[in-house]
C-alpha positions in Angstrom: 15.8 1.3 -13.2 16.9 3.5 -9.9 14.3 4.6 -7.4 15.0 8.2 -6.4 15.7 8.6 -2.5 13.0 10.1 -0.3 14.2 11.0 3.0 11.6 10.6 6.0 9.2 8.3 4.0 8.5 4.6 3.5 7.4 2.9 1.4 5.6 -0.1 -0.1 6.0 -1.6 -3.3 3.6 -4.4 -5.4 4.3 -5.8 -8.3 0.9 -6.2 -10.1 2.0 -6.9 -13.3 4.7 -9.1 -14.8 6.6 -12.1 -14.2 8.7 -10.8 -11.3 11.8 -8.2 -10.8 14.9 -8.1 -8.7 15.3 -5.5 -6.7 18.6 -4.4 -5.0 18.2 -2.3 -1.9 21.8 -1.1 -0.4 23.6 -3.3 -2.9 21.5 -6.4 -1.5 19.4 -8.4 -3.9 16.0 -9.9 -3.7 13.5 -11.6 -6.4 10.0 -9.4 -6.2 7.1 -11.7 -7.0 4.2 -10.8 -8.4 1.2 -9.5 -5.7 3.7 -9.7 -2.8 4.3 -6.9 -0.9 7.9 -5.1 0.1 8.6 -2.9 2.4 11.3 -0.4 1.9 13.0 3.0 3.3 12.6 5.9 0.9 16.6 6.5 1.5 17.2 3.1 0.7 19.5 3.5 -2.6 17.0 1.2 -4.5 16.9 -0.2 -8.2 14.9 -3.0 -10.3 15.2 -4.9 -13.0 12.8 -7.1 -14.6 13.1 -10.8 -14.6 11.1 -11.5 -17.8 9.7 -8.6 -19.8 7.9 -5.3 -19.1 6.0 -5.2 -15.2 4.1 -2.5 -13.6 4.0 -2.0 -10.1 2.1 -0.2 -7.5 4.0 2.4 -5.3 2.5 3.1 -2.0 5.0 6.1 0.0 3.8 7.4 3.1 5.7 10.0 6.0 6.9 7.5 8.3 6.8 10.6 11.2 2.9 11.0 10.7 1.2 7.8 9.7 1.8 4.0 9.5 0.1 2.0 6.8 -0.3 -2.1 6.0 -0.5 -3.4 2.7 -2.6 -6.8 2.3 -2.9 -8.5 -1.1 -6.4 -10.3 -0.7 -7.8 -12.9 -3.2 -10.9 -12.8 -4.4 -12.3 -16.3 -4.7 -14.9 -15.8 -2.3 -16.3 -12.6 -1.1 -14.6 -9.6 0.6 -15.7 -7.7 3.7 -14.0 -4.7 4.8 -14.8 -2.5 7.4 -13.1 0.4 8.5 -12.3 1.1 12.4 -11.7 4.2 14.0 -9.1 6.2 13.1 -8.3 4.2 10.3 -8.2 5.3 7.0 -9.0 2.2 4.3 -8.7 1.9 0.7 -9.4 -1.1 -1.6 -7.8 -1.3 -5.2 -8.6 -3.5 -7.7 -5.4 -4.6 -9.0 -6.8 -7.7 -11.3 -10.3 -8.7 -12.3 -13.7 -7.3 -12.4 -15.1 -6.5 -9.2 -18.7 -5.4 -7.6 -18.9 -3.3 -4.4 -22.0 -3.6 -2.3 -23.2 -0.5 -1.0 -26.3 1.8 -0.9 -25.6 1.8 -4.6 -24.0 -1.7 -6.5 -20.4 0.2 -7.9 -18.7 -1.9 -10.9 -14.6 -1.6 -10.1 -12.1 -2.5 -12.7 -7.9 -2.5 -12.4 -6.2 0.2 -11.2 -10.0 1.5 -9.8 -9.5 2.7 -5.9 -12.1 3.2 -3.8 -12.3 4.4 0.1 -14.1 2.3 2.6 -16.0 4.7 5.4 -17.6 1.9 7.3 -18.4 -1.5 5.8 -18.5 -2.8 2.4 -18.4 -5.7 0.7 -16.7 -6.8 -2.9 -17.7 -9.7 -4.6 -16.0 -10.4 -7.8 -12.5 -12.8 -9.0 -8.8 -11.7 -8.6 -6.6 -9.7 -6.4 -7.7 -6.5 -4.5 -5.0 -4.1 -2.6 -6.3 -3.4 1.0 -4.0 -0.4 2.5 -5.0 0.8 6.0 -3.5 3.9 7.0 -3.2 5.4 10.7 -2.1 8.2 11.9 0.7 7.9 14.4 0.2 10.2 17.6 2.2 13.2 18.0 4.5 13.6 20.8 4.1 17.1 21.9 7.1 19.6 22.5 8.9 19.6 25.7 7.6 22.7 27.7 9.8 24.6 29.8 8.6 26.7 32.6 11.1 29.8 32.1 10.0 31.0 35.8 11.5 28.0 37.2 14.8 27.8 34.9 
């Protein structure tokens, strides 16, 4: 299956379900393993097949001019604290298991469930959760010319 090309944003791609998929990126290819992540360029002339069967995967595509993000594939065998930091944006998805966020109020997550961290939380549950932290990059400002002294 092709990827369509999107200029000026990046992106990062998890297989969450399925055995695995290759994916060729500019005629190179790669095996894609299940809860890894990959980075790629949205201009990248991408396409995947699977390895073994149907797969789903999780497609995160950001503007590469405005923010910068990390993926991290966290397993849940013991307890997960997150805890956002200034000027970060943070999100946590369940991508396998049944999961229990502790906040003011216990929340029950299930796959596919996202949720926003402001602050601190903590998950307690079994399988993998997404953890994608997004900041926004700082803006350079325009040159300014002084026409007076041109």
């Amino acid at each position: 299956m092709a990827h369509s090309s999107f200029v000026g944003i990046d992106r990062v791609l998890v297989l969450i379900e399925g055995e695995g998929m290759n994916l060729t990126l500019d005629g190179h290819t790669r095996s894609i393993e299940p809860f890894s992540p990959v980075r790629l360029a949205g201009e990248a002339v991408a396409s995947c097949t699977p390895t073994s069967g149907p797969t789903r995967d999780l497609n995160v595509m950001y503007r590469r001019d405005r923010v910068t993000c990390v993926v991290d594939i966290l397993d849940g065998s013991s307890p997960i604290e997150a805890a956002s930091e200034p000027g970060e944006t943070l999100w946590l998805g369940v991508l396998t298991g049944s999961w229990v966020i502790e906040t003011k109020l216990a929340l029950a997550l299930e796959p596919l469930d996202f949720i926003r961290i402001d602050g601190v939380a903590r998950l307690i549950g079994d399988g993998y959760v997404a953890r994608f932290s997004l900041r926004t990059r700082p803006t350079v400002p325009a040159p300014f010319f002084d026409v007076a002294s041109v």
